[in-house]
C-alpha positions, 0 to 999 in steps of 0.5 A, spaced: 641 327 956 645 325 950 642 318 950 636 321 949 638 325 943 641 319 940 636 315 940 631 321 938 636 320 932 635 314 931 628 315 932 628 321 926 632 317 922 628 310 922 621 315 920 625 318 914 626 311 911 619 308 913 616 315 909 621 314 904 619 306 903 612 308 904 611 314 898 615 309 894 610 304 895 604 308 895 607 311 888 608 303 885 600 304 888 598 309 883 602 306 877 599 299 879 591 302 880 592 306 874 594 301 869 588 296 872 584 302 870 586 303 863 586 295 862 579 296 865 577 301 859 581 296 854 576 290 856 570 294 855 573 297 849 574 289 847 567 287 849 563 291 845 567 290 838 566 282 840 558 284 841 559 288 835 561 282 830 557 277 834 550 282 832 553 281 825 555 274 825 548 272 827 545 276 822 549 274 817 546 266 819 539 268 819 541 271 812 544 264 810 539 259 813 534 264 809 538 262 803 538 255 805 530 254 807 528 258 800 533 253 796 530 247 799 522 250 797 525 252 791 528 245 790 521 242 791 518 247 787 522 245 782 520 237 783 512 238 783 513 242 776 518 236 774 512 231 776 507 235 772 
């Protein structure tokens, strides 16, 4: 019968450390999942300021090439005049 309590003991005492270790590793768990949700967020937040500038960069090339497509008619404008 002592044997008995004695590995029950033993038995006790190995749950303790297993649900011990296994509330330690579910806590790093939820630090970890929490972090990848914020990360996550971040990531989102990052891709819509980059389409944001990405909008206003294409905008503002449609606006140079304008500039520069006038230039070249104005220029031509200016040689037909020339030659009159």
């Amino acid at each position: 019968m002592e044997h008995l309590e004695e590995e029950l003991k033993k038995a006790r005492e190995e749950l303790a450390v297993q649900k011990w270790g296994l509330e330690k590793t579910l806590g790093g768990m939820k630090v970890l999942v929490t972090e990848l949700i914020q990360k996550k967020k971040e990531a989102e937040e990052a891709k819509i300021q980059v389409e944001r500038k990405m909008t206003e960069v294409e905008r503002l090339n449609k606006v140079m090439i304008d500039r520069e497509l006038k230039m070249v008619e104005l220029k031509k404008e200016i040689e037909e005049l020339k030659k009159k």
